[in-house]
C-alpha positions as CSV (number, residue, x, y, z in Angstrom):
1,X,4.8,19.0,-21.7
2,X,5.4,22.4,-23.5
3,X,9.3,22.8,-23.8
4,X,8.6,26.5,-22.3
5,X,7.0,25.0,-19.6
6,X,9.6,22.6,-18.9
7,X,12.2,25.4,-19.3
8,X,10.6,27.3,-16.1
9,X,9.6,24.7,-13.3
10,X,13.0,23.3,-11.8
11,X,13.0,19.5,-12.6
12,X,12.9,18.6,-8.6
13,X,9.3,20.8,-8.6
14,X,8.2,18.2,-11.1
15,X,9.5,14.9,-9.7
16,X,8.0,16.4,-6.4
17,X,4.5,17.0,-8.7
18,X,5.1,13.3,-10.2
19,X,5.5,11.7,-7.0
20,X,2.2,13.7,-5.3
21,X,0.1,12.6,-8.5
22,X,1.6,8.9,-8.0
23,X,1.5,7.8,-4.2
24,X,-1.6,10.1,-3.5
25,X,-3.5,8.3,-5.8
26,X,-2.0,4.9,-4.7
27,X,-3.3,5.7,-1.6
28,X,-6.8,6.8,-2.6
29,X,-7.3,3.5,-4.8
30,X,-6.9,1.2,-1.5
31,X,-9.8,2.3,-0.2
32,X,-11.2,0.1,-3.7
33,X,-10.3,-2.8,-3.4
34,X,-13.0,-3.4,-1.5
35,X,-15.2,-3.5,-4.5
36,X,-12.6,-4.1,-7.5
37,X,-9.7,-6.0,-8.6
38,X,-6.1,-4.8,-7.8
39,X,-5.8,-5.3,-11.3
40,X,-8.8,-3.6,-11.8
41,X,-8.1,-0.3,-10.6
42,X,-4.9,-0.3,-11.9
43,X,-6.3,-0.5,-15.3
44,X,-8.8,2.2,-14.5
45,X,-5.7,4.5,-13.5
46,X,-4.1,3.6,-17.1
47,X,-7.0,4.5,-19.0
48,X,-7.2,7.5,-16.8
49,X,-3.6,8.6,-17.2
50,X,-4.3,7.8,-20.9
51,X,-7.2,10.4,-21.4
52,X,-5.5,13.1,-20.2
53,X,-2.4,12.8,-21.9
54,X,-4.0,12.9,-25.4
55,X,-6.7,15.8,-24.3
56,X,-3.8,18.0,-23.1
57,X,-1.1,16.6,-25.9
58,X,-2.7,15.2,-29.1
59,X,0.2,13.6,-30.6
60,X,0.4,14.2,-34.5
61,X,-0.4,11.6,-37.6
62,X,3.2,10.4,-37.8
63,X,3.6,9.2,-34.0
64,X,0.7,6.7,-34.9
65,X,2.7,4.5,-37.4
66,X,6.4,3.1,-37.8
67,X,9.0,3.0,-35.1
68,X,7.7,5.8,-32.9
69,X,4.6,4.0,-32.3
70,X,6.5,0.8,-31.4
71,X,8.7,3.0,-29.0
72,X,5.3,3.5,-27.7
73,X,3.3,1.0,-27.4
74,X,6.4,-1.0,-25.5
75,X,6.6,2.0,-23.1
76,X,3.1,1.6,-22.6
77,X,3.5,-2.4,-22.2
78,X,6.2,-1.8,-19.6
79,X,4.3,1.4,-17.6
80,X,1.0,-1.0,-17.7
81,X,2.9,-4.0,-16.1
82,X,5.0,-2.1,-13.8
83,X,1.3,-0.3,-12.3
84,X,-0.1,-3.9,-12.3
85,X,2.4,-5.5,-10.0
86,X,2.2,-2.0,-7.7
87,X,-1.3,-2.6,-7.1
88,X,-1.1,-5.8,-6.5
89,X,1.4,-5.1,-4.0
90,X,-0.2,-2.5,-2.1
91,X,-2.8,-5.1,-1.5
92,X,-1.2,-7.3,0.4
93,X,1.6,-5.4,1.7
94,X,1.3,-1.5,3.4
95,X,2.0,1.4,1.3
96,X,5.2,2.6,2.1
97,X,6.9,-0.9,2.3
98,X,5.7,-1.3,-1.5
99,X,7.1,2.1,-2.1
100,X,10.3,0.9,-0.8
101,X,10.6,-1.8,-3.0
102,X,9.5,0.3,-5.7
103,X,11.9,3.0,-5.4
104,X,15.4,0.4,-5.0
105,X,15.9,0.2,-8.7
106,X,16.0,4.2,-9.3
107,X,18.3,4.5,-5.8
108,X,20.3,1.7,-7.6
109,X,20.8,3.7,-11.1
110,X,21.2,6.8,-9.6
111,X,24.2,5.6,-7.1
112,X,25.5,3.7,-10.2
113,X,25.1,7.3,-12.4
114,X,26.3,9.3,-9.4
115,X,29.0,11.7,-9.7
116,X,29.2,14.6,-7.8
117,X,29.0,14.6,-3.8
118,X,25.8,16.0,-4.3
119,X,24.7,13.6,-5.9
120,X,26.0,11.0,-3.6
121,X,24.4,12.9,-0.6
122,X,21.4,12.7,-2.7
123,X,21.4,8.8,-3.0
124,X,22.1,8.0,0.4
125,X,19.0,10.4,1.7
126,X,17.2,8.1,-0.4
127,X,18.7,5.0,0.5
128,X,18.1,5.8,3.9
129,X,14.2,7.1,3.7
130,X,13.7,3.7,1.8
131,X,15.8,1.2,4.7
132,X,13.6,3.5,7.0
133,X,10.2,2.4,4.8
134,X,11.1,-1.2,5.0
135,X,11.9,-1.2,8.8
136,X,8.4,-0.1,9.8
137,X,7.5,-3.4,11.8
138,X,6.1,-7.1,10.7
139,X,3.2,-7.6,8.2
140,X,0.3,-7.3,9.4
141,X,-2.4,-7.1,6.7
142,X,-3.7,-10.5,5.9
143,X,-6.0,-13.9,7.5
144,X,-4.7,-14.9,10.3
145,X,-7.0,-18.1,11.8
146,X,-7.9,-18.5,15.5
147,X,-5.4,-21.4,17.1
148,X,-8.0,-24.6,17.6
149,X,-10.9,-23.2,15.1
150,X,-11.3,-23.3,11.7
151,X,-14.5,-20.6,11.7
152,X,-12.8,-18.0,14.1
153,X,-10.0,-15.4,12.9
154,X,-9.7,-12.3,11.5
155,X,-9.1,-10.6,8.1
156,X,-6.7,-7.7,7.9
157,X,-6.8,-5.2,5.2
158,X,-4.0,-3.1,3.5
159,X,-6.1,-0.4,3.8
160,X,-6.6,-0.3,7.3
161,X,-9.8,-1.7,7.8
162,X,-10.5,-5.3,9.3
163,X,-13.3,-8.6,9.4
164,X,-14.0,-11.1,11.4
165,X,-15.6,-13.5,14.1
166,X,-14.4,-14.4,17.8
167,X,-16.2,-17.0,20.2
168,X,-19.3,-17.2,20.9
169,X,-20.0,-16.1,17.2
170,X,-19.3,-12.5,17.6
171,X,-19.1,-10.6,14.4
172,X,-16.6,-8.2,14.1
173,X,-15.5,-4.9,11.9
174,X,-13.4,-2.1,12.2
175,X,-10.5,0.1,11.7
176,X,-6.8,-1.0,13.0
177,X,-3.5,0.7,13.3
178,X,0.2,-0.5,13.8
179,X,2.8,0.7,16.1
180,X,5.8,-1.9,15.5
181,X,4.9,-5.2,16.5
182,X,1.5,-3.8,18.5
183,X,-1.7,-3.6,16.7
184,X,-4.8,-1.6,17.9
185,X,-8.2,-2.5,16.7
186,X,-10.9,-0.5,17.1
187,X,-14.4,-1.9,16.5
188,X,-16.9,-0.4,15.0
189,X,-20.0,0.7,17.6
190,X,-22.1,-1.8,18.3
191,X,-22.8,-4.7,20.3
192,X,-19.1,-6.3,19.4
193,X,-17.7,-2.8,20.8
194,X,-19.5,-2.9,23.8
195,X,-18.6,-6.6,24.7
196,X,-15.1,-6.7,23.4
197,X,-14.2,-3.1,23.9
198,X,-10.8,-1.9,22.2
199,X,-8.4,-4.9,21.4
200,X,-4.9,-5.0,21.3
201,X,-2.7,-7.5,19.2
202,X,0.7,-8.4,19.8
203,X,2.4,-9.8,16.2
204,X,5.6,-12.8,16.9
205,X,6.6,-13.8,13.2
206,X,3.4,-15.9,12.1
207,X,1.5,-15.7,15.9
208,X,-0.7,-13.0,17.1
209,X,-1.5,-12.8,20.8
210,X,-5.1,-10.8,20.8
211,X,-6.7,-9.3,24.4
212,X,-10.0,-7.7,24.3
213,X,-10.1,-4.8,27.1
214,X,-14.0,-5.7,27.8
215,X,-16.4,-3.1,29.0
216,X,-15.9,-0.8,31.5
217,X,-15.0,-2.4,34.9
218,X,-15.1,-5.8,33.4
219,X,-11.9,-7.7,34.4
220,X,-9.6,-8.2,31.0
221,X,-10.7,-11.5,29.1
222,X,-8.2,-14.0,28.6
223,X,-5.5,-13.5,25.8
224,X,-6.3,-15.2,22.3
225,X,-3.8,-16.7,20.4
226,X,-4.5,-16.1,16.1
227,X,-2.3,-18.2,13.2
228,X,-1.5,-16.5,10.0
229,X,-2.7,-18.0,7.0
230,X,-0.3,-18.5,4.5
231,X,-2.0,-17.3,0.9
């Protein structure tokens, strides 16, 4: 960054900026790993970050060679790793949980570095907003198997989306959503959606109770009870 620019925006403008251009694409690259690797997209982020750094900084001659490209390539080494286990992360586990975890080593430093009471305010905000993070209710992305069949069960994404087949063989897709240890899953239309309705899922540890509201005037089917699998 141009040292004049850096002079004029306030430094908590850009840590705001960095943290925008960081989770906000976290959250966008969920919705791919559907079709790629974790490590995949993590990569394409890298190369991403890469091209755009030297288009809008070229660094000179002498940063290619001796100790400042060392100092570079292991800052590189250690941005590339810490991306790769992030991604891998945010697809098994939701976002803001990972962000959590993510963001208990800078809380750490900073309370270590701290100071001033300002600064100390300024830790526990953060420590707080992170305990907050972690305490959003039991994971619930994953495979969790139908108790008594192997070829029954459902597959829940990180990214919101789910898969999956109930008795007697009926195919299922959708969208869910968590509210503590209740989970809503709404199917997709189709003929699933008009048997099974809107289900509801109640998580207990490593057991899910599931209840399919039926169609319209039908009396509620009897309460399913799903395993999760343990990857």
């Amino acid at each position: 960054m141009p040292v004049a620019l850096g002079r004029r925006v306030p430094a908590p403008v850009l840590f705001v900026l960095g943290g925008l251009s960081m989770y906000v694409g976290a959250a966008l690259a969920i919705g791919l790993f559907d079709r790629l690797a974790p490590s995949a997209v993590a990569v394409l982020r890298l190369i991403g970050a890469a091209a755009v750094l030297l288009a809008w900084r070229r660094p000179p001659a002498a940063a290619w060679r001796g100790v400042r490209l060392g100092r570079a390539g292991a800052f590189a080494l250690a941005t590339a790793l810490m991306n790769l286990a992030f991604y891998e992360a945010i697809a098994r586990m939701p976002l803001g949980t990972a962000v959590a975890v993510e963001f208990c080593g800078p809380v750490a430093v900073a309370a270590v570095a701290s100071r001033r009471p300002r600064d100390v305010a300024a830790v526990a905000l953060a420590a707080a907003g992170v305990l907050g993070a972690c305490q959003s209710g039991p994971q619930v992305a994953g495979k969790w198997e139908l108790v008594g069949s192997r070829d029954a069960g459902l597959e829940i994404k990180g990214d919101g989306s789910f898969q999956g087949e109930l008795p007697p063989n009926v195919k299922l897709q959708g969208k869910w959503e968590a509210n503590g240890s209740d989970v809503t899953f709404t199917l997709v239309d189709g003929p699933a959606a008009r048997l099974l309705g809107k289900l509801t899922g109640k998580i207990d540890g490593d057991t899910m109770t599931l209840l399919a509201a039926g169609p319209p005037g039908a009396p509620p089917s009897s309460a399913l009870t799903l395993k999760r699998l343990k990857s």
